[in-house]
C-alpha positions in Angstrom: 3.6 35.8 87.3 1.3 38.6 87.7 4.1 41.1 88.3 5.6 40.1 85.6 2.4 40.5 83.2 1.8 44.2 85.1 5.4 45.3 83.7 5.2 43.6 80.4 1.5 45.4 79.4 2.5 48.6 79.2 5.9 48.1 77.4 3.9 45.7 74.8 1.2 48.8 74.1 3.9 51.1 74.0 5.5 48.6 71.1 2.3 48.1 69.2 1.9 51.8 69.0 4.6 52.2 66.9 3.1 49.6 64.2 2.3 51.6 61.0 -0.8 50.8 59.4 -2.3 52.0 56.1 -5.4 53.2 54.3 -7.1 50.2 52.6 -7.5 52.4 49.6 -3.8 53.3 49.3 -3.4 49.1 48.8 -2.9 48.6 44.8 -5.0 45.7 43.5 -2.0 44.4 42.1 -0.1 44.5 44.9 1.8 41.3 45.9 -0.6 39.0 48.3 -0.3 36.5 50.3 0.3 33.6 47.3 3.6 35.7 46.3 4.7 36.4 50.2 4.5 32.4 50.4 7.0 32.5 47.7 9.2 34.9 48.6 9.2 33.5 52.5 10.1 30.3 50.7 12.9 31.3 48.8 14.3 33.7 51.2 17.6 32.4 51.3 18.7 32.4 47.7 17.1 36.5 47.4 18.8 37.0 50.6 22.4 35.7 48.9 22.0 37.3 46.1 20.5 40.6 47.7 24.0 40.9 49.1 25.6 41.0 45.2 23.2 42.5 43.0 21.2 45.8 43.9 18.0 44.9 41.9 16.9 41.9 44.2 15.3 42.2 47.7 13.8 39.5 49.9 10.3 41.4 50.7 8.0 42.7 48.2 7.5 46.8 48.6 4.7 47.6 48.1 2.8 44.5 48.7 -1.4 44.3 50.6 0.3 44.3 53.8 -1.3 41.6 56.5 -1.8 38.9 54.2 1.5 39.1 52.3 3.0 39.0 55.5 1.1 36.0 56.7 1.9 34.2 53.6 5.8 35.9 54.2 6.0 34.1 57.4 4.3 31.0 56.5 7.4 30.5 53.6 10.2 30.9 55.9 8.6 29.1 58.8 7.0 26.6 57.5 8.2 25.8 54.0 11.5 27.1 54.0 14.6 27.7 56.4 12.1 27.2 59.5 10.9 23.9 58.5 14.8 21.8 58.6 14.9 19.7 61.6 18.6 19.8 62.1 18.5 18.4 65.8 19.6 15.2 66.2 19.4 13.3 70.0 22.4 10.1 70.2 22.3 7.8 73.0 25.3 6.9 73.8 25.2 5.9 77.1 21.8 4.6 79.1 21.3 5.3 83.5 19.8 2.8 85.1 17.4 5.1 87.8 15.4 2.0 89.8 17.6 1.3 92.8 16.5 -1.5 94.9 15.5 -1.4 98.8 16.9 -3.2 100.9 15.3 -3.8 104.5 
């Protein structure tokens, strides 16, 4: 486990250094925020289908305030939309019976 963590560090800080950040003042006021991420995490796949015929629509906001609009991005998809379907379903169609008696 710890060999494993020893390996994976450096490759993780490696990865986060190429995370682009910006200036808080270079964030319009009227940028998209997290209420408007929510929604367009939650509709996703309908701007998704019709990002594929129509050059005018895309699924993410650019620009938007950046952390909380993706928060609220994630939270739509996950959450609210696609994410949130519980498409498993378990059948039982055949039950084991595991106790086995002992015999002396």
């Amino acid at each position: 486990m710890m060999k494993r963590l020893a390996t994976l560090t450096p490759i993780l800080a490696l990865l986060s250094a190429c995370a682009a950040q910006q200036a808080p003042s270079t964030v319009d006021p009227q940028a998209p925020g997290f209420l408007l991420g929510l929604w367009h995490g939650f509709i996703f796949p309908v701007a998704w289908v019709a990002s594929l015929v129509m050059n005018k629509v895309a699924v993410y906001a650019v620009p938007n305030n950046g952390g909380w609009y993706d928060f609220g991005y994630f939270l739509g998809i996950v959450v609210f939309g696609v994410g949130a379907r519980k498409s498993r379903i378990i059948y039982k169609d055949r039950l084991i019976n595991i106790r086995a008696r002992r015999l002396n």
